[in-house]
C-alpha positions as CSV (number, residue, x, y, z in Angstrom):
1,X,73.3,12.7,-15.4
2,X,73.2,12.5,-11.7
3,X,69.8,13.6,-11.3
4,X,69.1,10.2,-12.3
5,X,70.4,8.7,-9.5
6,X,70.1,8.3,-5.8
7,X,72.4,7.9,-3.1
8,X,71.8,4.4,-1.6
9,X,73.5,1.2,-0.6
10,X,73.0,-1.8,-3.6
11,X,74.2,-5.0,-1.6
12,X,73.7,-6.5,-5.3
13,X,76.9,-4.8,-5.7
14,X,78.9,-5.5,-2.7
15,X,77.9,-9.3,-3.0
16,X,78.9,-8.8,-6.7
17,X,82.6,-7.8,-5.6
18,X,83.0,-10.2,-2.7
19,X,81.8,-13.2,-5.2
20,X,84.6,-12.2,-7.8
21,X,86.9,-11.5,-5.1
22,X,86.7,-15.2,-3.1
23,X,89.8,-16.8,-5.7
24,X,91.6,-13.6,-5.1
25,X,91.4,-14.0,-1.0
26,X,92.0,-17.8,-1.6
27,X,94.9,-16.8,-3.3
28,X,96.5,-14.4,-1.1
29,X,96.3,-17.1,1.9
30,X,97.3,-20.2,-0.2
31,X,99.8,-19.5,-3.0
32,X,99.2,-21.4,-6.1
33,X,102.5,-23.6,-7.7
34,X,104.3,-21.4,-10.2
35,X,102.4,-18.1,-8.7
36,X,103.9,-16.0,-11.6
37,X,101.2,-13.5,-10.0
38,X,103.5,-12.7,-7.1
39,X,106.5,-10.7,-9.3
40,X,107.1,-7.5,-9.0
41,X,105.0,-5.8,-11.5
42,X,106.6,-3.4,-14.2
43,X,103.9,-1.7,-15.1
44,X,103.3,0.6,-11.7
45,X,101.9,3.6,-12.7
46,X,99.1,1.4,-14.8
47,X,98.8,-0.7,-11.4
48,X,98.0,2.4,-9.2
49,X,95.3,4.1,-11.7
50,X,93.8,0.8,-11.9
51,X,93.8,0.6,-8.4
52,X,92.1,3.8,-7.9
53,X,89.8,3.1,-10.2
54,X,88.7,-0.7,-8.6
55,X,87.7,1.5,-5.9
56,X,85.8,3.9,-7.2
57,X,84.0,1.1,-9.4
58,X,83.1,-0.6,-6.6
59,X,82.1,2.3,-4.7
60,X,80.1,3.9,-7.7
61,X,78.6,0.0,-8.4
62,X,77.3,0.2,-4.5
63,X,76.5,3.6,-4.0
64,X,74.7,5.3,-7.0
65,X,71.3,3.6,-7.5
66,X,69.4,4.4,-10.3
67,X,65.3,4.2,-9.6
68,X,64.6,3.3,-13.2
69,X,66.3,-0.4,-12.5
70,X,64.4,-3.4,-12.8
71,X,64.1,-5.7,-10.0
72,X,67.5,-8.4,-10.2
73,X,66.4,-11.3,-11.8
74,X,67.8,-13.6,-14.4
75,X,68.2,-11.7,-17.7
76,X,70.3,-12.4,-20.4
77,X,72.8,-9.3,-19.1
78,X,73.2,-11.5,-15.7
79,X,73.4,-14.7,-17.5
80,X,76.3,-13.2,-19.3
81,X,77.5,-11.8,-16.2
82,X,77.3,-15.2,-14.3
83,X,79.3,-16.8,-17.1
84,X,82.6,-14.3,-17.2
85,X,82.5,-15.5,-13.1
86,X,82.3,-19.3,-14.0
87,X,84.9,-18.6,-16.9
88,X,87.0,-16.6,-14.1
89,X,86.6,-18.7,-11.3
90,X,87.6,-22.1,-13.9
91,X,90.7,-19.8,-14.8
92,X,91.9,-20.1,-11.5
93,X,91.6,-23.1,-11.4
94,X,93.7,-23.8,-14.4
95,X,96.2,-21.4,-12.6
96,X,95.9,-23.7,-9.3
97,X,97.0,-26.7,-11.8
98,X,99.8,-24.6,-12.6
99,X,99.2,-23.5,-15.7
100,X,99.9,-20.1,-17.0
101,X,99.8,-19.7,-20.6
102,X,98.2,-16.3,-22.1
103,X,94.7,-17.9,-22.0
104,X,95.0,-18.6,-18.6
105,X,96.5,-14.7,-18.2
106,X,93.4,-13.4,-19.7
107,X,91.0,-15.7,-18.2
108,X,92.3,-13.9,-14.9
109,X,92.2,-10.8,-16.7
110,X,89.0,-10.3,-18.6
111,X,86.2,-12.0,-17.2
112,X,85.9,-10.3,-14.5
113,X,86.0,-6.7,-15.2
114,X,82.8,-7.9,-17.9
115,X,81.1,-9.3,-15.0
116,X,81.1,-5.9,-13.5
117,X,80.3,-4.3,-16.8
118,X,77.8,-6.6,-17.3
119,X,76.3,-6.3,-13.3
120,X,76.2,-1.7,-14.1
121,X,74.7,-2.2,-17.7
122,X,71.7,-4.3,-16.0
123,X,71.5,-2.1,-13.0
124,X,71.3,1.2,-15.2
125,X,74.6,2.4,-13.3
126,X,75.9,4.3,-16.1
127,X,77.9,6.1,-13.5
128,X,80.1,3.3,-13.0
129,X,81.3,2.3,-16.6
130,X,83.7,4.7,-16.8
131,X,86.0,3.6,-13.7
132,X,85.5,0.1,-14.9
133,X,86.4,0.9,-18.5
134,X,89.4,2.0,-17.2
135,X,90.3,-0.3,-14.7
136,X,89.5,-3.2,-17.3
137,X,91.8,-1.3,-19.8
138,X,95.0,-1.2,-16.6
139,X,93.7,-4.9,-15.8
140,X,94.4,-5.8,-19.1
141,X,97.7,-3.7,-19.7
142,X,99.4,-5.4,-16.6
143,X,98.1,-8.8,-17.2
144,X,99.3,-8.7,-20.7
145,X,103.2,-6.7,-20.2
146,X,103.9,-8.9,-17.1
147,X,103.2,-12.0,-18.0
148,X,102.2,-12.6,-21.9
149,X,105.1,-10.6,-23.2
């Protein structure tokens, strides 16, 4: 499977992340009212794989190019991918307002780890689906057992 693949520098993929990632540094300079986000999370084990797995998604998203990728351009896979960022981004939003209902949770939750799927499925970066399978599976864990239930 890696002979596929070259080792390279996407910027696609580093803009990608730093795009998704502007309500999250928003977030940790201005605190939102009723910023149920800043508990103490009980699911810490779930919380570190995902962690470690953010990292290598992003790492595998930027690093690992396959040469059989089309040119970016507006598909229907980055139309998709642009709307899980809108529908992020709006979830914030709806967080900002101080709403935090299990919608809300998941719109903080979801949307964002498709965006990435969505960004490697376009890209032909097979390589990184599996670390953001997983870290959308720990995304979704501790969004849902720290603050849905």
């Amino acid at each position: 499977m890696l002979k596929k693949y070259k080792i390279g520098f996407d910027i696609w993929g580093i803009i990608v992340f730093l795009i998704i990632m502007i309500p999250n540094f928003i977030w940790f300079a201005v605190p939102a009212p009723n910023d149920i986000l800043r508990t103490e999370s009980v699911t810490v084990v779930i919380d570190a794989i995902g962690s470690i797995c953010q990292v290598l998604m992003i790492c595998a998203l930027c690093v690992f190019i396959n040469p059989e990728r089309k040119k970016l351009n507006f598909t229907k896979i980055i139309i998709a991918m642009i709307c899980c960022c809108v529908t992020y981004f709006v979830s914030w939003l709806f967080y900002y307002w101080g709403i935090t209902n299990a919608v809300v949770i998941l719109g903080l939750t979801i949307p964002s780890c498709m965006a990435f799927l969505f960004f490697a499925i376009d890209r032909k970066n097979h390589i990184s689906i599996v670390p953001i399978s997983i870290f959308t599976i720990c995304h979704f864990i501790y969004g849902v057992v720290n603050y849905i239930i």
